[in-house]
Each structure stands twice: as structure tokens, then as C-alpha cells.
MDAnalysis code that builds the backbone (N, CA, C; Angstrom):
import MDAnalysis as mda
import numpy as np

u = mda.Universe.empty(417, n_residues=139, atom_resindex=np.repeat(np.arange(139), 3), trajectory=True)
u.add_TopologyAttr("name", ["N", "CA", "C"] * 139)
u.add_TopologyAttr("resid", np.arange(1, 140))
u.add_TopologyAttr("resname", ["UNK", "UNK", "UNK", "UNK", "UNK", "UNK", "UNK", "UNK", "UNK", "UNK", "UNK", "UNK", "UNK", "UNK", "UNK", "UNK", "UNK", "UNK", "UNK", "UNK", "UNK", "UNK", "UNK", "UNK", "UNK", "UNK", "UNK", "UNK", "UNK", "UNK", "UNK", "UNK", "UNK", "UNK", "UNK", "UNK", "UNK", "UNK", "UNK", "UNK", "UNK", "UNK", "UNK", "UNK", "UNK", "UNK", "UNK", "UNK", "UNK", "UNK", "UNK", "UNK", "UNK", "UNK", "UNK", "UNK", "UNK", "UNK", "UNK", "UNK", "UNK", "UNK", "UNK", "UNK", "UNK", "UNK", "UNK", "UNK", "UNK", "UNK", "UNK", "UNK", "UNK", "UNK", "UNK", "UNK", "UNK", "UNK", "UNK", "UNK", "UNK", "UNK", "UNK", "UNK", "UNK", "UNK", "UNK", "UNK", "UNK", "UNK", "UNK", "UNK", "UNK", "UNK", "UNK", "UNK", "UNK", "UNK", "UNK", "UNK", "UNK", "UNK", "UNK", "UNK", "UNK", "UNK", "UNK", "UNK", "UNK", "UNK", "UNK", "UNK", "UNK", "UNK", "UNK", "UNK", "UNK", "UNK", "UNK", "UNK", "UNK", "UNK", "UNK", "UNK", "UNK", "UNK", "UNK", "UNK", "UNK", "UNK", "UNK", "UNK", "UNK", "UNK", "UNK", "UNK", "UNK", "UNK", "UNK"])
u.atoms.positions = np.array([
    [88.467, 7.004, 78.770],
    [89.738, 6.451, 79.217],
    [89.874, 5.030, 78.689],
    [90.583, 4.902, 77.823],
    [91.033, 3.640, 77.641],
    [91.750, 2.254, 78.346],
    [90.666, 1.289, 79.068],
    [90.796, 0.273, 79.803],
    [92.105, -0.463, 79.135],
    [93.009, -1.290, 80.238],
    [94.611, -1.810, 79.772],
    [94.072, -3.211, 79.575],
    [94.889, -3.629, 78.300],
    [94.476, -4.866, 78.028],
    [95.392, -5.718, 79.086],
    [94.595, -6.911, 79.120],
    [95.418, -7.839, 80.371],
    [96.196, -8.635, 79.654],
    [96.757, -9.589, 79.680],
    [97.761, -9.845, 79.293],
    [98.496, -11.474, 79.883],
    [98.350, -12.446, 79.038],
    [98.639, -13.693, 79.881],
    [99.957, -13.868, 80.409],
    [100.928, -14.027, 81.310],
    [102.242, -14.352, 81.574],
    [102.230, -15.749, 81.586],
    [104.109, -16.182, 80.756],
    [104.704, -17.444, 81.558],
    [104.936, -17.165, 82.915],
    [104.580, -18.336, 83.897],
    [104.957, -17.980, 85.528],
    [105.324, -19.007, 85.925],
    [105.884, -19.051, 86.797],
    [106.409, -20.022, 88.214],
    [106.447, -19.415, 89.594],
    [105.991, -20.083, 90.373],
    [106.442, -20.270, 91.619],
    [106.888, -20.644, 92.393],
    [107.428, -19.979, 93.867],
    [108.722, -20.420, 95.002],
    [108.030, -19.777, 95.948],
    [108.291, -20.630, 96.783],
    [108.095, -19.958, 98.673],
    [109.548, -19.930, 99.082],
    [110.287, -18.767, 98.931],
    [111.466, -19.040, 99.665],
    [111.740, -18.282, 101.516],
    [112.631, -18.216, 101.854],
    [112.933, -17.880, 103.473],
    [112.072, -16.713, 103.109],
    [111.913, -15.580, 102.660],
    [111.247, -14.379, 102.940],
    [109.938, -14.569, 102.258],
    [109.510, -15.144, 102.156],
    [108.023, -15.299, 101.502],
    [107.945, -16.117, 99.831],
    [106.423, -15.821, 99.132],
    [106.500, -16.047, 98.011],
    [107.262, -15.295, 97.245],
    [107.448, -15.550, 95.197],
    [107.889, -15.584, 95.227],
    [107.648, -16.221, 93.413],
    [107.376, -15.098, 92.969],
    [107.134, -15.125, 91.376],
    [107.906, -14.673, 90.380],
    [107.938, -15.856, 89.516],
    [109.167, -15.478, 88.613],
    [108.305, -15.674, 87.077],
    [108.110, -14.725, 86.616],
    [107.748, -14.112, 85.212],
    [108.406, -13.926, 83.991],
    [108.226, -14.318, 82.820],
    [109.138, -14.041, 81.649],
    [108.583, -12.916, 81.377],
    [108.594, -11.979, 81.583],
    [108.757, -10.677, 80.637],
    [110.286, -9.774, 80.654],
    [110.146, -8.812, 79.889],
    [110.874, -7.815, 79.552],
    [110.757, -6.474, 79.535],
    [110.103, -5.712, 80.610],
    [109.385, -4.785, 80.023],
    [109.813, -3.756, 80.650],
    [109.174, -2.121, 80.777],
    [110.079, -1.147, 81.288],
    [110.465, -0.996, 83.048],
    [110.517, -0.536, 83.367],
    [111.045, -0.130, 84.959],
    [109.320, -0.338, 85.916],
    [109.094, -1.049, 86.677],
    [108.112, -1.459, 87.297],
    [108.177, 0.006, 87.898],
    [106.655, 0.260, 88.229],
    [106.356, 1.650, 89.204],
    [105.197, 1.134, 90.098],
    [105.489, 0.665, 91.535],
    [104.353, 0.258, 92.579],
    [103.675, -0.504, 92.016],
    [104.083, -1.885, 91.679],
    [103.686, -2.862, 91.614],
    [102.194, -3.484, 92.306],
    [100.872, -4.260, 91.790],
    [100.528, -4.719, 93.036],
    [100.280, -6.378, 92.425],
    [99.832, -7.099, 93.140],
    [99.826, -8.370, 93.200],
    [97.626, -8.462, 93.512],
    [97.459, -8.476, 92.655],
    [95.879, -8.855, 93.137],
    [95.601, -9.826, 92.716],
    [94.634, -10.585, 94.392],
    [94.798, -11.861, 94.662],
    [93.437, -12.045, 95.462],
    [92.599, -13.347, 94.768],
    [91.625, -13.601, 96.159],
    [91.894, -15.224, 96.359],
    [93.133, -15.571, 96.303],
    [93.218, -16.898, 96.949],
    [92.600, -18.019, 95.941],
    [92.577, -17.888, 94.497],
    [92.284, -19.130, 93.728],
    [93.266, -19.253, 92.898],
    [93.121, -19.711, 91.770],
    [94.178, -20.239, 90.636],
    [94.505, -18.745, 89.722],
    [94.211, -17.800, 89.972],
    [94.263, -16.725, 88.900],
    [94.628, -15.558, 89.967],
    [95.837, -14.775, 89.278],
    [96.023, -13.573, 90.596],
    [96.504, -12.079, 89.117],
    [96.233, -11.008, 89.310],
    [96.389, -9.899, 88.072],
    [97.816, -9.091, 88.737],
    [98.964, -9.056, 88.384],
    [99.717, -8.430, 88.263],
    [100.029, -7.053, 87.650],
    [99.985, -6.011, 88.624],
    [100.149, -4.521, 87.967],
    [101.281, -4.435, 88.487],
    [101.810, -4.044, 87.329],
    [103.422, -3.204, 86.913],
    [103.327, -1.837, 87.351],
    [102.454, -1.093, 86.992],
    [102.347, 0.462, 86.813],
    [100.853, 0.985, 86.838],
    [100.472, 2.107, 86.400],
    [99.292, 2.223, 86.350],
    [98.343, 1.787, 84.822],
    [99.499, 1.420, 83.864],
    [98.744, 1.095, 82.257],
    [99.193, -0.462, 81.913],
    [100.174, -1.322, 82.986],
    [100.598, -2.862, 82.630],
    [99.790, -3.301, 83.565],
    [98.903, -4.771, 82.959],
    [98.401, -5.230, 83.816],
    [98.403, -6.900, 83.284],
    [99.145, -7.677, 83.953],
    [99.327, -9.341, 83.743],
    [98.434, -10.098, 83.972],
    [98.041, -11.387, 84.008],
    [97.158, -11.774, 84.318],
    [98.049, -13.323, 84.777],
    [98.336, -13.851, 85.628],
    [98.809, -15.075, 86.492],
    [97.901, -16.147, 86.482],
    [98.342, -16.860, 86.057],
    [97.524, -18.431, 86.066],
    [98.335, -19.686, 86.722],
    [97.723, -20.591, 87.201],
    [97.976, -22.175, 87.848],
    [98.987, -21.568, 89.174],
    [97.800, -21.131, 89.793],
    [99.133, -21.025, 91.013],
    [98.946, -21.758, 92.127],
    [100.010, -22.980, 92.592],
    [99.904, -24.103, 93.092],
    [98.923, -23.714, 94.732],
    [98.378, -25.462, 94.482],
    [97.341, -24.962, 95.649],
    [98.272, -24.840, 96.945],
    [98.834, -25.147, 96.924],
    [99.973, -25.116, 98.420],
    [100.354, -23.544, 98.149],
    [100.612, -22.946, 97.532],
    [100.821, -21.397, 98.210],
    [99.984, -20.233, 97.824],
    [98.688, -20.813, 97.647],
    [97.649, -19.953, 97.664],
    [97.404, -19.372, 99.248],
    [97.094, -19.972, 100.311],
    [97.181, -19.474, 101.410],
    [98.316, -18.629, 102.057],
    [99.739, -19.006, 101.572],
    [100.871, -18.245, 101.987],
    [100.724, -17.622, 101.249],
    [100.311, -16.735, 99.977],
    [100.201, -15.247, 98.981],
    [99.687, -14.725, 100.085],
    [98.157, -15.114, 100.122],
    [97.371, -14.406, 100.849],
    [97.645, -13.999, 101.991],
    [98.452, -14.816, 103.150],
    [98.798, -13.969, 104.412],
    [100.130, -13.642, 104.490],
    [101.220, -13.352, 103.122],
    [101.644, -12.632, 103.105],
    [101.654, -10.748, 102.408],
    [102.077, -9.951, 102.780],
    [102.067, -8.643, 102.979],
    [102.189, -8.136, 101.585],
    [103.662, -8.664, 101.234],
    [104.126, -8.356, 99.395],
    [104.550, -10.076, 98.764],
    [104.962, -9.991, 97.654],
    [105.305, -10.973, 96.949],
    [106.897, -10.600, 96.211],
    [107.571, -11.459, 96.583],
    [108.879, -10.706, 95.349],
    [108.583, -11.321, 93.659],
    [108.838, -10.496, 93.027],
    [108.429, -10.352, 91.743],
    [109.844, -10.777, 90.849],
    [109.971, -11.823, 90.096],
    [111.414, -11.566, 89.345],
    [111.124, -11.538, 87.858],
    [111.128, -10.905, 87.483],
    [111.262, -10.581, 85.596],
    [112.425, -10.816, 84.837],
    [112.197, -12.316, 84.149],
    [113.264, -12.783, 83.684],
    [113.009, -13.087, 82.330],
    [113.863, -13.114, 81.322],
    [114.211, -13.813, 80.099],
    [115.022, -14.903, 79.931],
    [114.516, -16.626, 79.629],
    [115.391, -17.338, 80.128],
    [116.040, -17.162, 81.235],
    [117.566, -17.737, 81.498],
    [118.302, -17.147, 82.822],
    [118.677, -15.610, 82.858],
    [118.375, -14.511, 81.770],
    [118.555, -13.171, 82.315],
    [117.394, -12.266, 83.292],
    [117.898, -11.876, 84.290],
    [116.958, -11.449, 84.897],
    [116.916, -10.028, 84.860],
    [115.950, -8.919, 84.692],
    [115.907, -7.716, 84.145],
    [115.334, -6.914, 85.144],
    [114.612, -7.771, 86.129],
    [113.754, -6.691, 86.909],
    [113.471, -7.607, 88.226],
    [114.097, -7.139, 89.920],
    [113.421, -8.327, 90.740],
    [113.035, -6.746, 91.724],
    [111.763, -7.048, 92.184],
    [110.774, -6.090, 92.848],
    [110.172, -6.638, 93.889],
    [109.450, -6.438, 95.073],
    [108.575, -6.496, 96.257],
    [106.838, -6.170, 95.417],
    [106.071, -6.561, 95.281],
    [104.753, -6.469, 94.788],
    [103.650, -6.322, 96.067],
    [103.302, -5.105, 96.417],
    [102.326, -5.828, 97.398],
    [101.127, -6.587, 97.166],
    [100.570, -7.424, 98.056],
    [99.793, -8.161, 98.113],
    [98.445, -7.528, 98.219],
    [97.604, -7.640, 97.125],
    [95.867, -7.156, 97.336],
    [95.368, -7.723, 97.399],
    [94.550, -8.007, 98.353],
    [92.981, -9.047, 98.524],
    [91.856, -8.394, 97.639],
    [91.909, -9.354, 97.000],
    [90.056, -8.317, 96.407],
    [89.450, -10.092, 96.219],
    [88.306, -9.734, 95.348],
    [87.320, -11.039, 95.727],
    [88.042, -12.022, 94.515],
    [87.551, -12.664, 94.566],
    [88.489, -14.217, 93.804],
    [87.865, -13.891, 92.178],
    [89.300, -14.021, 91.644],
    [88.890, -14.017, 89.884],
    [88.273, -14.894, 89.613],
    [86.802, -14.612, 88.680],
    [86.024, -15.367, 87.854],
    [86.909, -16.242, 86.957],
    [87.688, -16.948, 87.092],
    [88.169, -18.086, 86.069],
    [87.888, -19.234, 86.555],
    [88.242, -20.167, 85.704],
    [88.009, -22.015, 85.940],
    [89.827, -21.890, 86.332],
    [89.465, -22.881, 87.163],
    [90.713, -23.327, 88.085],
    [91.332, -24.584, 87.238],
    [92.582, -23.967, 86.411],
    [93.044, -25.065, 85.470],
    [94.099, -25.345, 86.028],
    [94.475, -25.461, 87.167],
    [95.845, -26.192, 87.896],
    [95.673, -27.574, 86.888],
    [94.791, -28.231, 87.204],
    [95.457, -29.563, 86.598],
    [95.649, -30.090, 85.657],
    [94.939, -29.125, 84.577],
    [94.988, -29.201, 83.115],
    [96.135, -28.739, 82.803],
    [96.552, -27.601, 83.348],
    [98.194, -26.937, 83.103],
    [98.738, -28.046, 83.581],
    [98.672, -28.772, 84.686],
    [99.593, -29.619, 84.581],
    [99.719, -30.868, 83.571],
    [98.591, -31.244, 83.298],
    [98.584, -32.298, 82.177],
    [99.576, -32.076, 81.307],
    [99.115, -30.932, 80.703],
    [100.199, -30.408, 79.705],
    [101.145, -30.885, 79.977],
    [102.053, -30.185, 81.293],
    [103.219, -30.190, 81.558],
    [103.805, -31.323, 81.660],
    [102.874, -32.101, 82.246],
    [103.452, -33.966, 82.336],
    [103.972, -34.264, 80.796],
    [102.607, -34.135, 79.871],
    [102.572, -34.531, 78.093],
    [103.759, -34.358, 77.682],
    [104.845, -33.331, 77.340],
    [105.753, -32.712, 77.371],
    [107.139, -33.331, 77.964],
    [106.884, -33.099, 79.283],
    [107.828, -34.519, 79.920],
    [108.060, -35.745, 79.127],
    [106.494, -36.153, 79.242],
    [106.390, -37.279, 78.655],
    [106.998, -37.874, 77.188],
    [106.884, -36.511, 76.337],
    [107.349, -36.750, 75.121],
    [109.073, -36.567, 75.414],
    [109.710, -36.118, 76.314],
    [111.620, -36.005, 76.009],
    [111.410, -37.382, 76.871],
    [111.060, -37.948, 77.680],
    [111.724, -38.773, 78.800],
    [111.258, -40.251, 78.651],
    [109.733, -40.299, 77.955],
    [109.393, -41.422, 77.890],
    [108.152, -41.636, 78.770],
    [107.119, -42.019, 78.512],
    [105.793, -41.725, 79.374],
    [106.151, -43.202, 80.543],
    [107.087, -44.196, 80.560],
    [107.282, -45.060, 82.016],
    [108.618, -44.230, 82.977],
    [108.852, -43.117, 82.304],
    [110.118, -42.431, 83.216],
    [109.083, -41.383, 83.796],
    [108.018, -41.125, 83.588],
    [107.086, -40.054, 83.741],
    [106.105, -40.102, 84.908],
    [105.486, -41.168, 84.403],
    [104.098, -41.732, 85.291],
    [104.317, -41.885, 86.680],
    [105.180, -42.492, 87.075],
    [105.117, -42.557, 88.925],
    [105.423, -40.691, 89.728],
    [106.221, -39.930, 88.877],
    [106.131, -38.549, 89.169],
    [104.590, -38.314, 89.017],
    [104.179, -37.951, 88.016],
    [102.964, -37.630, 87.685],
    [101.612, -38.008, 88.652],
    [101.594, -39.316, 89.332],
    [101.148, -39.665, 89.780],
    [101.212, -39.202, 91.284],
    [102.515, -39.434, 91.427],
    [102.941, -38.590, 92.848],
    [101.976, -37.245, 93.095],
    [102.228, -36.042, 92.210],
    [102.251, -35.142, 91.673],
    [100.692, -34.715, 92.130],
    [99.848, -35.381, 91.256],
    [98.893, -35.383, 91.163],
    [98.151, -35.683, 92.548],
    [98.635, -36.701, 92.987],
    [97.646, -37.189, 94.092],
    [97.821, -35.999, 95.140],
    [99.074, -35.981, 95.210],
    [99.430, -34.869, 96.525],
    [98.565, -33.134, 96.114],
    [97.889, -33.312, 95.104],
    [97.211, -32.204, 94.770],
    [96.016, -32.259, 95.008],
    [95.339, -33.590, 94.665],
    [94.030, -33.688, 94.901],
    [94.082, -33.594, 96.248],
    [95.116, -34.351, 97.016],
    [94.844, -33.831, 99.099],
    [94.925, -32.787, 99.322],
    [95.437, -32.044, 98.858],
    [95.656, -30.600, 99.379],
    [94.409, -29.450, 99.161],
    [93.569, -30.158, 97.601],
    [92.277, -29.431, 97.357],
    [90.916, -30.250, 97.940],
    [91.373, -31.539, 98.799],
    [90.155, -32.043, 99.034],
    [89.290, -31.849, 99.904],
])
């Protein structure tokens, strides 16, 4: 049987009124029983079906605990602003993915970037904000 290759996604996240709350760039066919597997660190595997399988990275430390004690996750599959696919994912506990926890390196990036359209003194007091309120939340 041929094992499904995993597969990195663009992602974001939202906690909105009904729970979390993942929004994905893909495009792909008609989701069939989705699940969301999750052990509460920076890395969670997204199954589409029984042969798609995603792989989720930097997921903020503030709603790592709300994934986990919620039930499902809503799922939105978007291209840019078109959205192609929004689904309920349930939520699986299994034991925590073997990865390095790159929340803050993804964010570096993301600051760098900023930094280059806006100007690294329009940047830095966010960043800083940003940052600190992360290290409290993992300390």
C-alpha cells in the first residue's frame, strides 16, 4: 500500500464565536471526513480524505489549548479571497508531532517582510509587542 505523501500548507488562524478556525490555501477536490490531528504543539496533520494528508505548521501558542478542547475545527480552503471549500474537521488527539517548534522563526520571517514594504522603525515596536506577548504565553 502506498503511504500519502504529506504535504506542507499556507495557514492561518482565528478563534471565532464557534470555535477555531483554519484557513488554508489550497484547491483541491471535495473534502470526505476530514480530521484535524493534533497533540497540542506547533505542528497539527490535516486529512482531507483517506489519500490527502497536510501537514500545519506555526500554530499560535494562544490557541493551541482551545484546538485541543475543542471537538471539530472549521476548515476554510481558499485561493487568495476565493473560497472553494469551508468544512467542520474533527479534532484528534494523538501524541504531539516530532517537529521543532518554529513559531518564532516563522515569525521572524514574517516581521523581515513587513519590514522590507513598511520600513524596519514602522515595524519594530509591533514586533516587539508581538514577540514579548509570546514569550509570556510559552513561559
Amino acid at each position: 500500500m502506498e503511504e500519502p505523501e504529506l504535504i506542507s500548507l499556507s495557514s492561518e488562524f482565528f478563534f471565532g464565536q464557534d470555535g477555531p478556525i483554519l484557513k488554508i490555501e489550497l484547491n483541491g477536490g471535495y473534502p470526505f471526513r476530514g480530521g484535524f490531528y493534533y497533540g497540542g504543539g506547533n505542528y497539527a496533520v490535516l486529512g482531507r480524505n483517506s489519500k490527502e494528508f497536510y501537514l500545519i505548521k506555526s500554530i499560535p501558542p494562544v490557541l493551541r489549548q482551545k484546538i485541543l478542547q475543542s471537538p471539530t475545527i472549521m476548515v476554510v480552503e481558499s485561493t487568495g479571497e476565493e473560497i472553494h471549500h469551508a468544512y467542520q474537521a474533527e479534532v484528534i488527539q494523538i501524541d504531539e508531532i516530532p517537529e521543532e517548534d518554529t513559531f518564532e522563526a516563522d515569525y521572524q520571517q514574517y516581521f523581515a517582510k513587513l519590514e522590507q514594504i513598511y520600513g524596519s522603525d514602522r515595524v519594530r515596536k509591533f514586533k516587539e509587542a508581538a514577540l514579548d506577548a509570546w514569550h509570556k504565553l510559552i513561559g
